[in-house]
N, C-alpha and C positions, 0 to 999 in steps of 0.2 A: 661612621654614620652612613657613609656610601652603601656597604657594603647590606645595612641592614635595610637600604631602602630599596636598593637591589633585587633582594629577596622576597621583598612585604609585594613588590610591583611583579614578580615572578609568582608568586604565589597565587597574587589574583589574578591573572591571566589565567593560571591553568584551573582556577576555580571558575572562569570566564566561560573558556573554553569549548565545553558541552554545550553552552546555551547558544555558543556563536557558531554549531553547528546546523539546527534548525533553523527553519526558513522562518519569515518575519511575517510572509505576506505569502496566500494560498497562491496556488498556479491559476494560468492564465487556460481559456480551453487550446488558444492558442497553442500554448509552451505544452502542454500535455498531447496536442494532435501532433505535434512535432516531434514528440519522442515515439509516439507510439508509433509510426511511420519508418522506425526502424529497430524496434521491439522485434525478439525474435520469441514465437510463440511454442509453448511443448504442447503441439498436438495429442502427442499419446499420452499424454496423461490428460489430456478432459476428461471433466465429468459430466454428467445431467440428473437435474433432480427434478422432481414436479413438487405443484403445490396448485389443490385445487384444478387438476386431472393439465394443467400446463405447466412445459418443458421452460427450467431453467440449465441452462449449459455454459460451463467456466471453462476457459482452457490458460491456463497458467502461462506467463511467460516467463523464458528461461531467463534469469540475472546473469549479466555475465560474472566470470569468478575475479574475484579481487576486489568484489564491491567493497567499501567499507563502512561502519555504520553510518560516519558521517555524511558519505554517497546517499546512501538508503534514506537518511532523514531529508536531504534538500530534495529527493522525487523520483520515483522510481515509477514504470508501468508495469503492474504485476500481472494484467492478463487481461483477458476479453469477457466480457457478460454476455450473452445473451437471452433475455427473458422474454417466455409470451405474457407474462403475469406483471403486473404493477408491483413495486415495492411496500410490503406491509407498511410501514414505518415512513419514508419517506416520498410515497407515490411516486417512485419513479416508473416510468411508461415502461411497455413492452418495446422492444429495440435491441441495440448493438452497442454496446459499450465501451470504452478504454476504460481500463481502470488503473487509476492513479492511487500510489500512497506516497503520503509526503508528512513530517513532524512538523506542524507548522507554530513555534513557540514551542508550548513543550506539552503539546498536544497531538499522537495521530491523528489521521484523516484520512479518506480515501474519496476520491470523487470519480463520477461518471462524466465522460467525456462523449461527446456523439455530433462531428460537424462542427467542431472547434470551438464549442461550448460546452460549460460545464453544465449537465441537466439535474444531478441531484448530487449532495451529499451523502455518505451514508450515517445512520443513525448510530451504530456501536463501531468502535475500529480498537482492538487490543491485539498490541504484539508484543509478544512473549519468548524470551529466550529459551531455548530447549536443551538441557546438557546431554543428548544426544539425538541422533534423526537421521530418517533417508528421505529423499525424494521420494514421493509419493503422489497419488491422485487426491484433488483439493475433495477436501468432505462439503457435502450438502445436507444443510438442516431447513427441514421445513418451519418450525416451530422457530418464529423470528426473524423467518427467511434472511438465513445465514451461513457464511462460509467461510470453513478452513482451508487456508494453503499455508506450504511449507516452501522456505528457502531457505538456500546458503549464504550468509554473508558475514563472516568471519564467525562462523559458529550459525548452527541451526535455529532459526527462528519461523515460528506459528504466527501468522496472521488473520484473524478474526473479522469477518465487516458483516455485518449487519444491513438491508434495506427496510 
């Protein structure tokens, strides 16, 4: 009887498990100005894109290696925004960014941080595992004003956000 109850409580832990990686509750602008503050950024891969004849420019930051998913879901700073144009979607103002992703439940997210506040949401955030990839420059779509970057963390992953 031990031994089957052992297992029945071993079992649901590791069915547990996934969910107990994601955060329960979004970040603070606080906890987000905090990490970005030693966020290391890949200049040479910026990008800039327009929309409506103004400059939006991403500059990716580097992950360090060894993240692991569960790392990547409790908060990561993926890069810096800066937009002269308001967010289609979310009006977020023209400004200076951090940009955070974090699984918050079992839901992405990405938020704008500026002054240790969070100024907006983004409206779409999908990330996608990639069975192959290199580092690359993040794409910009104007249509949805939207943007891809690619990172490494235990395998190549595509992240999509949306303003």
């Amino acid at each position: 009887m031990k031994l089957k109850l052992s297992s029945l409580g071993l079992v649901l832990f590791l069915i547990a498990m996934p969910a107990a990686a994601a955060r329960r509750d979004k970040p603070s602008g606080a906890e987000i100005a905090q990490k970005a503050s030693s966020a290391v950024l890949d200049s040479e891969n910026s990008t800039t894109g327009e929309k409506n004849g103004k400059k939006i420019k991403l500059t990716p930051a580097n992950l360090p290696q060894g993240k692991s998913e569960a790392e990547l879901e409790d908060g990561q700073v993926i890069g810096v925004l800066e937009n002269e144009v308001g967010g289609d979607e979310t009006g977020l103002p023209p400004g200076k960014y951090n940009l955070f992703l974090a699984k918050v439940g079992n839901d992405w997210h990405t938020y704008a941080e500026s002054g240790g506040r969070i100024v907006a949401e983004a409206a779409r955030v999908k990330v996608e595992k990639q069975s192959q990839g290199t580092r690359r420059r993040p794409e910009f779509h104007a249509q949805g004003w939207c943007s891809t970057q690619w990172f490494w963390f235990f395998g190549w992953h595509s992240v999509t956000v949306c303003w």
